[in-house]
N, CA, C and O atoms as a MOPAC input file, in Angstrom:
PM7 MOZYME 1SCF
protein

 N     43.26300 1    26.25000 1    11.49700 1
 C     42.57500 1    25.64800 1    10.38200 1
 C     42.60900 1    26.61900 1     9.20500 1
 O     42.58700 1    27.84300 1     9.33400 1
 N     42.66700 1    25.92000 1     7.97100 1
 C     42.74100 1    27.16800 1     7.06300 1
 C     41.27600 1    27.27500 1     6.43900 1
 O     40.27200 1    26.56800 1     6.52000 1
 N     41.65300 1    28.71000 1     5.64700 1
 C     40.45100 1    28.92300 1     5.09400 1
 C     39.89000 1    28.02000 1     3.92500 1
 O     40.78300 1    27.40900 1     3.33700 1
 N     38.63300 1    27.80500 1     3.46600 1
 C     38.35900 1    27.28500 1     2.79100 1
 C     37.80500 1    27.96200 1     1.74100 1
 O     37.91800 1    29.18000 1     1.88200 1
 N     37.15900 1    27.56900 1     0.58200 1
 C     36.92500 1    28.69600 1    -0.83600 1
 C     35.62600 1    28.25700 1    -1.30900 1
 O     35.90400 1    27.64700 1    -2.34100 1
 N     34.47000 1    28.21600 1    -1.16500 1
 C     33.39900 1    27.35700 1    -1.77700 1
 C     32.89000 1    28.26000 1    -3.12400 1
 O     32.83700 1    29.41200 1    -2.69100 1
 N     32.59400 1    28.27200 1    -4.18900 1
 C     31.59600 1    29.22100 1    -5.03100 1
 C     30.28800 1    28.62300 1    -5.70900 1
 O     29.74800 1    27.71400 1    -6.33900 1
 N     30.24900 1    29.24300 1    -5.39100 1
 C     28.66600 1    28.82300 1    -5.55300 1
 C     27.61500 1    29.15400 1    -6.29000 1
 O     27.40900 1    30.34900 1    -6.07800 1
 N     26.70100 1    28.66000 1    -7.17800 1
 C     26.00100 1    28.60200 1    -8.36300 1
 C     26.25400 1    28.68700 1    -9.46400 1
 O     26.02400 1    29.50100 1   -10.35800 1
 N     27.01400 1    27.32100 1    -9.32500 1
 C     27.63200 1    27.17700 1   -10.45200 1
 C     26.62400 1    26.25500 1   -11.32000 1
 O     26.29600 1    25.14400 1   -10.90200 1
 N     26.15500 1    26.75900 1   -12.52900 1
 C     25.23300 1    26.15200 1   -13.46900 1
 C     25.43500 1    26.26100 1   -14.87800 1
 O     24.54600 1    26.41400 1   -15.71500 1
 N     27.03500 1    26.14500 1   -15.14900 1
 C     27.71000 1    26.36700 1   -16.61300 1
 C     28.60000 1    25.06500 1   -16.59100 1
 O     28.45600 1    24.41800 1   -15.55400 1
 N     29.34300 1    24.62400 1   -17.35300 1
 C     30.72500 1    23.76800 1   -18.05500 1
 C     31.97800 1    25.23600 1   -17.47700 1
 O     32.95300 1    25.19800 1   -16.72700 1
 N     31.40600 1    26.26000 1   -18.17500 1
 C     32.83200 1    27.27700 1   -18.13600 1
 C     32.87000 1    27.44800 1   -16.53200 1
 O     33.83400 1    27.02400 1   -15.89500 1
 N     31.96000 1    27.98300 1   -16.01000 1
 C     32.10700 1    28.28400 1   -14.59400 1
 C     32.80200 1    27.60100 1   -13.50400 1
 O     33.53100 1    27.97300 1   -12.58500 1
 N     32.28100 1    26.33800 1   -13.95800 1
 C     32.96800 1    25.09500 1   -13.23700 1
 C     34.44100 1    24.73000 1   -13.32100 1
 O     35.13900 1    24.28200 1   -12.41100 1
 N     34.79900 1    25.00700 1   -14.60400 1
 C     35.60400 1    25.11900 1   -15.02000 1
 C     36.77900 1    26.24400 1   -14.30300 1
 O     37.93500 1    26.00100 1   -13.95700 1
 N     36.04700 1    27.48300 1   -14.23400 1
 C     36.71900 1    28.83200 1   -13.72500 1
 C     37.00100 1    28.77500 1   -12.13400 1
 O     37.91400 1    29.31100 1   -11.50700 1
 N     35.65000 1    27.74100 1   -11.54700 1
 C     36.07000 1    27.48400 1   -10.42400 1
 C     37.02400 1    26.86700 1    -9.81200 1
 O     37.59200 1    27.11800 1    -8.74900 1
 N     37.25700 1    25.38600 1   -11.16600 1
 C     38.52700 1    24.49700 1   -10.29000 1
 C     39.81200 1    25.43700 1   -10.71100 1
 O     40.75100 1    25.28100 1    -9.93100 1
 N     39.97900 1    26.06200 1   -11.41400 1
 C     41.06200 1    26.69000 1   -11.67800 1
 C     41.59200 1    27.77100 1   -11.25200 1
 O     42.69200 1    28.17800 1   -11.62600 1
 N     40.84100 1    28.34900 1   -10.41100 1
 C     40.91500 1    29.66200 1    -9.11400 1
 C     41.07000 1    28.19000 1    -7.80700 1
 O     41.29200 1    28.54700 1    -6.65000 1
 N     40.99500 1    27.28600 1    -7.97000 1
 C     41.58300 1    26.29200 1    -6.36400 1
 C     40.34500 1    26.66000 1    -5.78900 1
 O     40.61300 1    27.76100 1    -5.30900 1
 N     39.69600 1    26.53400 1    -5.65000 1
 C     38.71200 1    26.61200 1    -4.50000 1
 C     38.31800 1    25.28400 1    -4.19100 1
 O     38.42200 1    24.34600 1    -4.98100 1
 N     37.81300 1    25.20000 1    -2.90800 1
 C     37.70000 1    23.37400 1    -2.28500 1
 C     36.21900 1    23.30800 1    -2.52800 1
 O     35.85600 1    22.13200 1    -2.54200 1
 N     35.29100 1    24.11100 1    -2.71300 1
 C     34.06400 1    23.61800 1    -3.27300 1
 C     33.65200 1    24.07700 1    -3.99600 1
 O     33.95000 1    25.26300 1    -4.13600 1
 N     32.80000 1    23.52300 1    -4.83200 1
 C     31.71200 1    24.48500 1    -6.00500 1
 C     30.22900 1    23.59100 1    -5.69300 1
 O     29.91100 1    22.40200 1    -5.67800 1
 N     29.50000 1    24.99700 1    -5.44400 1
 C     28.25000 1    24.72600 1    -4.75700 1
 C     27.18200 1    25.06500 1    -6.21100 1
 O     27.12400 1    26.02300 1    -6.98100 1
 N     26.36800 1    23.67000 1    -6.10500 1
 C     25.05000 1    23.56700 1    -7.10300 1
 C     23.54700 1    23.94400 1    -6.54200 1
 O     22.97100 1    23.18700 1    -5.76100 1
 N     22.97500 1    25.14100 1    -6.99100 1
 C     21.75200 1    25.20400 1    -6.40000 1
 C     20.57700 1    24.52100 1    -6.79200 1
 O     20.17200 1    24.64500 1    -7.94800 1
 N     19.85400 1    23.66700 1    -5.79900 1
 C     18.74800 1    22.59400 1    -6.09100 1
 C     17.58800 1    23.46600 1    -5.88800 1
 O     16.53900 1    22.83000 1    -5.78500 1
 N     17.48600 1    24.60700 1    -5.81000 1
 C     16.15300 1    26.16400 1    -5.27900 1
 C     15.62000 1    26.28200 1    -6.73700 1
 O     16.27800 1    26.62800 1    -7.71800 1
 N     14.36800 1    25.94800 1    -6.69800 1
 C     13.67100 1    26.08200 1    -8.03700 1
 C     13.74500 1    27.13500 1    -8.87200 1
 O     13.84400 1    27.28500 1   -10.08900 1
 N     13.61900 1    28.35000 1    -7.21000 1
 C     12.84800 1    29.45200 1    -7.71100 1
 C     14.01200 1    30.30600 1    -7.66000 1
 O     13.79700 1    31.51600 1    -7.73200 1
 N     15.15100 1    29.92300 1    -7.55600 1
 C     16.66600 1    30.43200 1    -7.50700 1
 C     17.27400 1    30.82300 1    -9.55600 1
 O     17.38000 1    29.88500 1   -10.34600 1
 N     17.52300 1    32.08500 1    -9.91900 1
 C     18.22100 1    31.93400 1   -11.39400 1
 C     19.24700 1    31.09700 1   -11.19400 1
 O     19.66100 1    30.82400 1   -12.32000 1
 N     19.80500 1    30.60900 1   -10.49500 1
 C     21.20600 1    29.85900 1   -10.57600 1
 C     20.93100 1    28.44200 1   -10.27100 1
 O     21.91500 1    27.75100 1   -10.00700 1
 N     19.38100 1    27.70600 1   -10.25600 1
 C     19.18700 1    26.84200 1    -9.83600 1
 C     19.63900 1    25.75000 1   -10.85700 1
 O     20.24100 1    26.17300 1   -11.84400 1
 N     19.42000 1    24.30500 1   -10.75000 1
 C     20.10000 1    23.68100 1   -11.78500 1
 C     19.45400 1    22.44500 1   -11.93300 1
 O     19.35600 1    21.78300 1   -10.90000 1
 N     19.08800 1    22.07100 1   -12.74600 1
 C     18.38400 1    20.66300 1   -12.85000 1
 C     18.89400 1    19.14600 1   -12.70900 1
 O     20.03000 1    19.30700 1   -13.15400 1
 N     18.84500 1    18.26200 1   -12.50300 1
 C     19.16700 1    16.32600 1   -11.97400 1
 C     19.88800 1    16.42900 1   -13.49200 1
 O     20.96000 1    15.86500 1   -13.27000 1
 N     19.90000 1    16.64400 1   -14.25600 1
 C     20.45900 1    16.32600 1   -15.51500 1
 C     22.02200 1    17.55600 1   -15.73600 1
 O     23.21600 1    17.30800 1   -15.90800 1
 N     21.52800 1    18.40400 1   -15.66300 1
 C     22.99600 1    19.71700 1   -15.58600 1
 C     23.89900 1    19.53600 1   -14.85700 1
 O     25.09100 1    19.64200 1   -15.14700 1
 N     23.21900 1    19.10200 1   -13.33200 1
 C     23.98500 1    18.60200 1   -11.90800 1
 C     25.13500 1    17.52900 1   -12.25300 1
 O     26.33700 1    17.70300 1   -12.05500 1
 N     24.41600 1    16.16300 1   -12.91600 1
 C     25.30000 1    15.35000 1   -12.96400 1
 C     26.12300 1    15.56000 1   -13.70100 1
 O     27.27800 1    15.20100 1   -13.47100 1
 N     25.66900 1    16.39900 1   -15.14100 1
 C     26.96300 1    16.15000 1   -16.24300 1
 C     28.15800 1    17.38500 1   -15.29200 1
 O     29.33200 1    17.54200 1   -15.62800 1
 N     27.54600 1    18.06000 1   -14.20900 1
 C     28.72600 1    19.12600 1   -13.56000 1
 C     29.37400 1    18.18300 1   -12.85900 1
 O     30.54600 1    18.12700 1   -13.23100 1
 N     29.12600 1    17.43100 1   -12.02200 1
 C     29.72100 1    16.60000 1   -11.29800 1
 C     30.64800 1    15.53600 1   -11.95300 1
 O     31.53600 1    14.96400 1   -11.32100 1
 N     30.35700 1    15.29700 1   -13.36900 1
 C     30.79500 1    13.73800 1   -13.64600 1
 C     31.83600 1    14.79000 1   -14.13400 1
 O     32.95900 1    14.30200 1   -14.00600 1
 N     31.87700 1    15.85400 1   -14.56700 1
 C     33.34900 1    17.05800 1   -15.25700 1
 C     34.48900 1    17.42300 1   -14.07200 1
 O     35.67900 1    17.73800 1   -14.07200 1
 N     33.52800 1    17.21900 1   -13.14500 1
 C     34.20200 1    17.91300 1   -11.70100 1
 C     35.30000 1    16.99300 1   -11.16400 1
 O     36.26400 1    17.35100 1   -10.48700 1
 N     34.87700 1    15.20200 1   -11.75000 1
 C     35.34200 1    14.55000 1   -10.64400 1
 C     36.61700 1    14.30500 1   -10.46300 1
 O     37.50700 1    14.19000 1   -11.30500 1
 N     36.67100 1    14.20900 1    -8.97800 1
 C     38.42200 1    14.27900 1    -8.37300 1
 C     39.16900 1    15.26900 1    -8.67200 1
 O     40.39900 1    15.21100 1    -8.69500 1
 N     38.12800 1    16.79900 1    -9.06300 1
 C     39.45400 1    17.88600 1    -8.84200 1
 C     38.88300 1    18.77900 1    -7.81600 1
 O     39.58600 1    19.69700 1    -7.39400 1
 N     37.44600 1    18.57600 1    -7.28000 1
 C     36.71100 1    19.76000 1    -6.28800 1
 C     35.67700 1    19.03500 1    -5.86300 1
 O     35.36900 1    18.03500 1    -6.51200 1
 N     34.91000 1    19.40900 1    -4.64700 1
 C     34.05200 1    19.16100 1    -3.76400 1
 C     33.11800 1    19.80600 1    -4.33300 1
 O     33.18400 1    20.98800 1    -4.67200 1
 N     31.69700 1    18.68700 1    -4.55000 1
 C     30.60100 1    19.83900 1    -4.86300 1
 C     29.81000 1    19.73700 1    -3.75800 1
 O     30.04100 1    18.86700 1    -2.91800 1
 N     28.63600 1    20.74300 1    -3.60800 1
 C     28.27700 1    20.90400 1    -2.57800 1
 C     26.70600 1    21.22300 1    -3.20600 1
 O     26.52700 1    22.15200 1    -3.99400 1
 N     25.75200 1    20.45000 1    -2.81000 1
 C     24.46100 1    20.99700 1    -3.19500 1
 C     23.60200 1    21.69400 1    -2.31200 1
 O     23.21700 1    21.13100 1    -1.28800 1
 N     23.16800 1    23.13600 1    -2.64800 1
 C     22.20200 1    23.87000 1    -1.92800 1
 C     20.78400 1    23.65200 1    -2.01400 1
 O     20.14800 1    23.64800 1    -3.06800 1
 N     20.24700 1    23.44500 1    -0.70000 1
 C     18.42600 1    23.29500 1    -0.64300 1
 C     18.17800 1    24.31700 1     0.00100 1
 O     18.94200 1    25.18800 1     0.41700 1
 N     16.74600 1    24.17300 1     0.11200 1
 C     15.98700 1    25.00300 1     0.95800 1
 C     14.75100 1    24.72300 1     1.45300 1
 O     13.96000 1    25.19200 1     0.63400 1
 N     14.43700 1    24.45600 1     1.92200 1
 C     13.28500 1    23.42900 1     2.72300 1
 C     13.04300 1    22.11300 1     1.67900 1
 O     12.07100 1    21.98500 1     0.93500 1
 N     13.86400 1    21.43000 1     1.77700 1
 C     13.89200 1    20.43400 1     0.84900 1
 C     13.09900 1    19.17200 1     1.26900 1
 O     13.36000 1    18.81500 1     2.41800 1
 N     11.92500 1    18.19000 1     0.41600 1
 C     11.92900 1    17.18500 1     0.99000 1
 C     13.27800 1    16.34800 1     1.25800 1
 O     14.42300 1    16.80000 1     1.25500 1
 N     12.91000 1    15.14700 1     1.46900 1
 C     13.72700 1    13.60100 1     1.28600 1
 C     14.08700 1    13.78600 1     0.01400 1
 O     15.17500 1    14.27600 1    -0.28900 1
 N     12.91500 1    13.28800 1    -1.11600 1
 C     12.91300 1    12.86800 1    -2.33200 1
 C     13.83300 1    14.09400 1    -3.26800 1
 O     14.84000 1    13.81900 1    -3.92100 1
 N     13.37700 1    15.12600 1    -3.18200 1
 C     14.45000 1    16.19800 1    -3.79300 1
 C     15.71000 1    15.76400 1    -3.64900 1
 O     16.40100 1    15.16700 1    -4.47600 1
 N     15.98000 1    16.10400 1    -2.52400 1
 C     17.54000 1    15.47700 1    -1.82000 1
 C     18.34000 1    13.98800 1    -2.45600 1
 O     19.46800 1    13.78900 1    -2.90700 1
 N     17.58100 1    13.42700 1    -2.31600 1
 C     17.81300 1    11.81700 1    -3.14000 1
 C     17.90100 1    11.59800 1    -4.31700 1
 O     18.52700 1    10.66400 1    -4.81800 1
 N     17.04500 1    12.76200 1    -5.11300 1
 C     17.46100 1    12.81800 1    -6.63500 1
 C     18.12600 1    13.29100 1    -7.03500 1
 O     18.36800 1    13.07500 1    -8.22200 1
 N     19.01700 1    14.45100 1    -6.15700 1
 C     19.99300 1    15.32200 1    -6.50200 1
 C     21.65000 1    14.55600 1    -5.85300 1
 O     22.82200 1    14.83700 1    -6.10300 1
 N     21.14000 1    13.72700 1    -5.13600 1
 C     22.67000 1    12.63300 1    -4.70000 1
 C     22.81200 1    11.52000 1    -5.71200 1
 O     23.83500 1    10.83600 1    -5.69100 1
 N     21.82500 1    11.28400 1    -6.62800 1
 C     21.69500 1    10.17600 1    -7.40300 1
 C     22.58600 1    10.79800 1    -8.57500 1
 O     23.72400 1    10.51400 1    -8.94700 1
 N     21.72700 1    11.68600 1    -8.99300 1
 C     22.01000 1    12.28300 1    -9.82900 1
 C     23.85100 1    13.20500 1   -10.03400 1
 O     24.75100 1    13.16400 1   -10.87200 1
 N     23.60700 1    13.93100 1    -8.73200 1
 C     24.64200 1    14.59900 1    -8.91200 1
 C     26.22900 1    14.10500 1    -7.63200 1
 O     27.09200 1    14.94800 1    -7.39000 1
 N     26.26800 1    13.03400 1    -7.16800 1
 C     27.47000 1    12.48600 1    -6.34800 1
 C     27.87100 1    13.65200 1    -5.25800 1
 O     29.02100 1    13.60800 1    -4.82300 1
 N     27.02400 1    14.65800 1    -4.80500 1
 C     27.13300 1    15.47100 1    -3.80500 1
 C     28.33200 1    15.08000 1    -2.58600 1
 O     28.20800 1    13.93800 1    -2.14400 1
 N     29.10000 1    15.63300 1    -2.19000 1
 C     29.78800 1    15.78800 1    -1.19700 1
 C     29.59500 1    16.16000 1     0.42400 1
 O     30.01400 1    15.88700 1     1.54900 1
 N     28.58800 1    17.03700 1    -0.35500 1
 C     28.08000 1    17.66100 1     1.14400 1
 C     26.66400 1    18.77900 1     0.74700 1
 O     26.52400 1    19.30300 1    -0.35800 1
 N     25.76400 1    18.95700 1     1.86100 1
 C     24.54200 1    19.35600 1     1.69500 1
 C     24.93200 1    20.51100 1     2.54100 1
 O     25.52100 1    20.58200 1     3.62000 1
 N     24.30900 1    21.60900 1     1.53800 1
 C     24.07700 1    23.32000 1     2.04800 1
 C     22.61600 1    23.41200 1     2.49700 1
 O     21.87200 1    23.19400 1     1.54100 1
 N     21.83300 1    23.71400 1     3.85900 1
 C     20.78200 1    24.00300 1     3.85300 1
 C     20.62500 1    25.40000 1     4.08100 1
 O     21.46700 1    25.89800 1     4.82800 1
 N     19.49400 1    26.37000 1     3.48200 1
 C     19.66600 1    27.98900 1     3.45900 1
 C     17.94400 1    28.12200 1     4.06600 1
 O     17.46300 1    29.25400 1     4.12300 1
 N     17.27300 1    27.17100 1     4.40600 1
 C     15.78800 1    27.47100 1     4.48900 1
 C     15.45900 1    27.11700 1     6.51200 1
 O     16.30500 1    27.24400 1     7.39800 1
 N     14.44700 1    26.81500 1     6.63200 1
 C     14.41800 1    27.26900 1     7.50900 1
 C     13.92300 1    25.40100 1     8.95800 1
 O     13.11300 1    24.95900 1     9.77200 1
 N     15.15800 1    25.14700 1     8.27100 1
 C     15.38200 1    23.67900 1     8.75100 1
 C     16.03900 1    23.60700 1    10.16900 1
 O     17.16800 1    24.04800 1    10.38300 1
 N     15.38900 1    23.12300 1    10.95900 1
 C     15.34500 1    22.75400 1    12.54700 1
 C     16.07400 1    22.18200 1    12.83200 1
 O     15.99900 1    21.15200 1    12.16100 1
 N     17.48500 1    22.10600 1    13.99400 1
 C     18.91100 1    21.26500 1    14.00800 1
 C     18.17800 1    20.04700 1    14.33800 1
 O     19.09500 1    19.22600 1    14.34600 1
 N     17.03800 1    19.36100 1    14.63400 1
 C     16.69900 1    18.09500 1    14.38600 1
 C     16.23300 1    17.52400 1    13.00400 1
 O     16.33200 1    16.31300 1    12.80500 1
 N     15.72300 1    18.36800 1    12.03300 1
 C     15.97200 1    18.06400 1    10.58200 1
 C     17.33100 1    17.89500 1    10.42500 1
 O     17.52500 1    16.68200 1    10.34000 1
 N     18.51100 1    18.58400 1    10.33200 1
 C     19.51000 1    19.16300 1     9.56200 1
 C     20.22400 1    17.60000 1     9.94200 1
 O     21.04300 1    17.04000 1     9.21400 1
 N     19.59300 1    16.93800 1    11.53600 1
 C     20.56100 1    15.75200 1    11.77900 1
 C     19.60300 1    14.93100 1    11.35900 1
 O     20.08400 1    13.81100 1    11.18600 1
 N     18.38400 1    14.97700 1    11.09900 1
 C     18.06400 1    13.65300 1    10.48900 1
 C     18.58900 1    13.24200 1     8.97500 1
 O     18.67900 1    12.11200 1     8.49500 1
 N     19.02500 1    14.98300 1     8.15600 1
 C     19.48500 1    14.47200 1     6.77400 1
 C     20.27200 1    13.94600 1     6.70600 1
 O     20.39600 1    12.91400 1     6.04700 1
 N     21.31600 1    14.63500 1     7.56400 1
 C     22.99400 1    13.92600 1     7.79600 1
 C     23.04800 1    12.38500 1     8.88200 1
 O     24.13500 1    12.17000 1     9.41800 1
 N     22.18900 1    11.64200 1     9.09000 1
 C     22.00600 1    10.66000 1     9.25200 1
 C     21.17200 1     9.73800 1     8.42700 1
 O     21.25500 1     8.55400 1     8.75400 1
 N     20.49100 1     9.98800 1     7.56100 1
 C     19.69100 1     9.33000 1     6.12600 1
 C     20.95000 1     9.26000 1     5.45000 1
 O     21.47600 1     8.15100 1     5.54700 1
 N     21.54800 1    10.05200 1     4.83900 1
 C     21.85800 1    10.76700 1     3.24300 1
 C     23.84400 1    10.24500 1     3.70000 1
 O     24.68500 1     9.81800 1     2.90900 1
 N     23.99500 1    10.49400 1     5.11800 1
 C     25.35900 1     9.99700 1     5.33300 1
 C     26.10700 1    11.03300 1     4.74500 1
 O     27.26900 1    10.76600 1     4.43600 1
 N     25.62600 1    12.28100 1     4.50800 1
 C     26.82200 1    13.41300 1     3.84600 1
 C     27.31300 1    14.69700 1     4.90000 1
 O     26.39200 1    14.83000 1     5.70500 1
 N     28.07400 1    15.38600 1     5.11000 1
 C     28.48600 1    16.36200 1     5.96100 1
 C     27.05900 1    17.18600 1     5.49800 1
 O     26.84100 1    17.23200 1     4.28800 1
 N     26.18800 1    17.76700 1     6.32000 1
 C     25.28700 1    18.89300 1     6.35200 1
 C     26.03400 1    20.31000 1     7.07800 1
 O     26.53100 1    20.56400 1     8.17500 1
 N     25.79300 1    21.07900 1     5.75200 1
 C     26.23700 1    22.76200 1     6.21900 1
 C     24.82400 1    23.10500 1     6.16300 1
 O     23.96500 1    22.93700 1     5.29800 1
 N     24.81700 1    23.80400 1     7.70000 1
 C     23.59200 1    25.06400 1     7.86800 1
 C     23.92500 1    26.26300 1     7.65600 1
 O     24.99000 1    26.72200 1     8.07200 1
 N     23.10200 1    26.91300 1     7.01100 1
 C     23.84400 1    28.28200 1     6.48500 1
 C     22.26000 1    29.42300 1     7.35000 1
 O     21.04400 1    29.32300 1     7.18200 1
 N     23.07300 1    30.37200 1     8.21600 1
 C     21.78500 1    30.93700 1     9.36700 1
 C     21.93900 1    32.58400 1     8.76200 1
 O     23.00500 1    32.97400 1     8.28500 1
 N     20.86700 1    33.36100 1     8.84600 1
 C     20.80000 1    34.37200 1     8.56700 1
 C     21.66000 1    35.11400 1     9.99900 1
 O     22.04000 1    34.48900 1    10.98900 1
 N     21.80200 1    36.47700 1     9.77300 1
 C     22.24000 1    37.33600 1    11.41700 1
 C     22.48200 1    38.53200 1    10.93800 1
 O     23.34600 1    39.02600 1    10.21300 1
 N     21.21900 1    39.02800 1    11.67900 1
 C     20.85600 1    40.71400 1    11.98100 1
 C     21.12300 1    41.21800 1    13.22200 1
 O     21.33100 1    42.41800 1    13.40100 1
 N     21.14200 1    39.89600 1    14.63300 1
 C     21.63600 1    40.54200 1    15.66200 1
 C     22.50400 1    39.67800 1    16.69600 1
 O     23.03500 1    38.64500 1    16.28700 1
 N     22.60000 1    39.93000 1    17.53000 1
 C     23.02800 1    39.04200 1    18.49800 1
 C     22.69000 1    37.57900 1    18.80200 1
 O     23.28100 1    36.51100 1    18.64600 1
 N     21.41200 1    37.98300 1    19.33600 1
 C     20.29000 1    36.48100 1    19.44400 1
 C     20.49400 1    35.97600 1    18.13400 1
 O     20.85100 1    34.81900 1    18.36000 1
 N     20.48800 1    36.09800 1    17.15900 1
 C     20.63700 1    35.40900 1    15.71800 1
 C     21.96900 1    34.38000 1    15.94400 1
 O     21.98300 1    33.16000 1    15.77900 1
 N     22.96400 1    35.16700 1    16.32900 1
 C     23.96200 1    34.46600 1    16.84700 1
 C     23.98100 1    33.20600 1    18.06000 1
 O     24.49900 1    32.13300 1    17.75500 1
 N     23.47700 1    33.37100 1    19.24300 1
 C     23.27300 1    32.41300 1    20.09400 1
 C     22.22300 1    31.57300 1    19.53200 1
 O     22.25800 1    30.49700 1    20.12900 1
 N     21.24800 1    31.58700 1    18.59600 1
 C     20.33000 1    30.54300 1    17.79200 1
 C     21.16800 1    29.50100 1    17.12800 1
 O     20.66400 1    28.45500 1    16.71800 1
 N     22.58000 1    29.79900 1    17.00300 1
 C     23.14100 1    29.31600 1    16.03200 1
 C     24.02800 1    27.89600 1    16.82400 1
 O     24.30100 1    26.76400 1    16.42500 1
 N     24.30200 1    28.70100 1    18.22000 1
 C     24.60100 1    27.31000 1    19.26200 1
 C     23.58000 1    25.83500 1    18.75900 1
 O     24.03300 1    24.69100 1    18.71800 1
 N     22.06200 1    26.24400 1    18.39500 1
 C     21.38200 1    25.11500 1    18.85100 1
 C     21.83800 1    23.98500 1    17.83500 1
 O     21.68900 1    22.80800 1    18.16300 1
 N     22.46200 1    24.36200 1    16.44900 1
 C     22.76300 1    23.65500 1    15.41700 1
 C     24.16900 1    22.65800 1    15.99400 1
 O     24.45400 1    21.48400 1    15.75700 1
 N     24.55700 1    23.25000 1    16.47100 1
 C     26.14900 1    22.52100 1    17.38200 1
 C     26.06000 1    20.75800 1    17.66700 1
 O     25.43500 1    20.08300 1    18.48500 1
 N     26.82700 1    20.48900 1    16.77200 1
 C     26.17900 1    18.63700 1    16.80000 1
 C     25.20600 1    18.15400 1    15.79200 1
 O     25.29200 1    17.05300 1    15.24800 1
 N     24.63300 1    18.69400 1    15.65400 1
 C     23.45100 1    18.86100 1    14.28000 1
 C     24.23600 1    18.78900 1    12.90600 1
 O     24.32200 1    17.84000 1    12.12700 1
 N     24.74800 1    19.97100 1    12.83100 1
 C     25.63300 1    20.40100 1    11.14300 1
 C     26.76200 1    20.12100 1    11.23300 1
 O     27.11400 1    20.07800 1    12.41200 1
 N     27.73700 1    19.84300 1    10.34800 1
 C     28.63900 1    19.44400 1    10.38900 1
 C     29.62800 1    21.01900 1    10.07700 1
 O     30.84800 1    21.03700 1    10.24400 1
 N     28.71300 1    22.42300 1     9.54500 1
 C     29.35400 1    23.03700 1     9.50000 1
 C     28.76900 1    24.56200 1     9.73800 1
 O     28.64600 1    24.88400 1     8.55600 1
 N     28.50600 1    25.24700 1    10.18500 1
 C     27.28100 1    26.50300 1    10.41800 1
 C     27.94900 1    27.95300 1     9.42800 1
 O     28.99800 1    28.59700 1     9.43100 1
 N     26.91100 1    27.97100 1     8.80200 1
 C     27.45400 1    29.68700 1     7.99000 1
 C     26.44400 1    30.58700 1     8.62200 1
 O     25.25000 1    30.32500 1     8.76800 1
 N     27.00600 1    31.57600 1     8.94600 1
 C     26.37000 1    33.00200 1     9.41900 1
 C     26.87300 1    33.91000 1     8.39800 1
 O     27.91300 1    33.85800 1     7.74200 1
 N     25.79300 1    34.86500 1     8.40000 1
 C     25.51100 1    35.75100 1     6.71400 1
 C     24.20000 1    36.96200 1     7.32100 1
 O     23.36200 1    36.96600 1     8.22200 1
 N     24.59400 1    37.80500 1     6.33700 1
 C     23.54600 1    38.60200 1     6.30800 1
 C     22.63800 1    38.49500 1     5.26400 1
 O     21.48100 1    38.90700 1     5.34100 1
 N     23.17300 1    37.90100 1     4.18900 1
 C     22.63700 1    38.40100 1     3.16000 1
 C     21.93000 1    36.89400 1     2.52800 1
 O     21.21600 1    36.87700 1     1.52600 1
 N     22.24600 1    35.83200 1     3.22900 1
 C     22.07300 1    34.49400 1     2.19800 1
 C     20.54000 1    34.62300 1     1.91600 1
 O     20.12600 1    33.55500 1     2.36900 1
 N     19.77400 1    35.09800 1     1.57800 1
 C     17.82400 1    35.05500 1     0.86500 1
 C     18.90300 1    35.75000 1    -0.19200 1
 O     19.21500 1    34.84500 1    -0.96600 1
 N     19.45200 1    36.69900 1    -0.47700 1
 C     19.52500 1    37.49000 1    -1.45100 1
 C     20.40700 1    36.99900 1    -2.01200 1
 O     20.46900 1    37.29000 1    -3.20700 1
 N     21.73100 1    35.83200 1    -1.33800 1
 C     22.55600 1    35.00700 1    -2.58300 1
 C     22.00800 1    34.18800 1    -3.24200 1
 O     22.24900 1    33.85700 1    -4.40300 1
 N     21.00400 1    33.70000 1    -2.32800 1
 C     20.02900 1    32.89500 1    -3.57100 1
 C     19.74600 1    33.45800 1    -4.53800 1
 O     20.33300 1    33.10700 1    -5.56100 1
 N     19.09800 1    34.16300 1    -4.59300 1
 C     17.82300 1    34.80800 1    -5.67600 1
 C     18.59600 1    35.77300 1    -6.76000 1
 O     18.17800 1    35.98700 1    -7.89700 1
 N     19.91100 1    36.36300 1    -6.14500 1
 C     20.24800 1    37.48900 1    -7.36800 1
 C     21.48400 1    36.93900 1    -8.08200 1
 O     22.38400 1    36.34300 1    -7.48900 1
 N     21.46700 1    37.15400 1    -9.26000 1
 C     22.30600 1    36.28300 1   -10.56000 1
 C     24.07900 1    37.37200 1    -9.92000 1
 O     25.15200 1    37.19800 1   -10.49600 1

């Protein structure tokens, strides 16, 4: 399988821009309030309606309701859902059975066991990221 290219927080025209033109298969929108790279139902869509048919966008939550989620698919034609918070592989499949979109779980890992936690998502997500660092890709510009 090959690799894939996602970038992520993207909350500009240029960026988006910089992204489809480096090829990458996704450009990820952060829906995290309290995130600098976060992006509002109105920024989202005009990124998406610029985006369309040359890249996959991908919207990031984090303990998200329903309703968040629903305004940001309305709004922004999402492809697929990033979750980074601390959502239970029976959430992660109830979104991706509501919302009908591929759900990526994205898991922290400091050790081993972090790793076998990550089995339980198996069937749940449609795609699992392991990271050390994802609290801090959120939050730092």
């Amino acid at each position: 399988m090959p690799a894939k290219i996602k970038i992520c927080g993207i909350s500009t025209p240029e960026a988006l821009d910089a992204t489809i033109a480096a090829r990458a298969d996704y450009a990820g929108l952060v829906f995290y309030p309290a995130s600098p790279r976060a992006v509002t139902s109105n920024v989202a869509g005009a990124l998406t309606s610029r985006a369309a048919g040359q890249i996959a966008m991908v919207g990031l939550f984090v303990d998200a309701d329903d309703a968040v989620i629903a305004d940001a698919l309305v709004a922004a034609k999402l492809n697929a859902l990033q979750l980074h918070g601390s959502e239970s592989p029976e959430r992660v499949a109830q979104l991706r059975a509501r919302f009908g979109k591929p759900v990526w779980k994205a898991l922290p890992v400091a050790s081993a066991s972090d790793v076998a936690r990550a089995a339980a998502y198996a069937g749940a997500a449609d795609l699992i990221l392991l990271g050390s660092v994802w609290r801090s890709e959120i939050f730092v510009r």
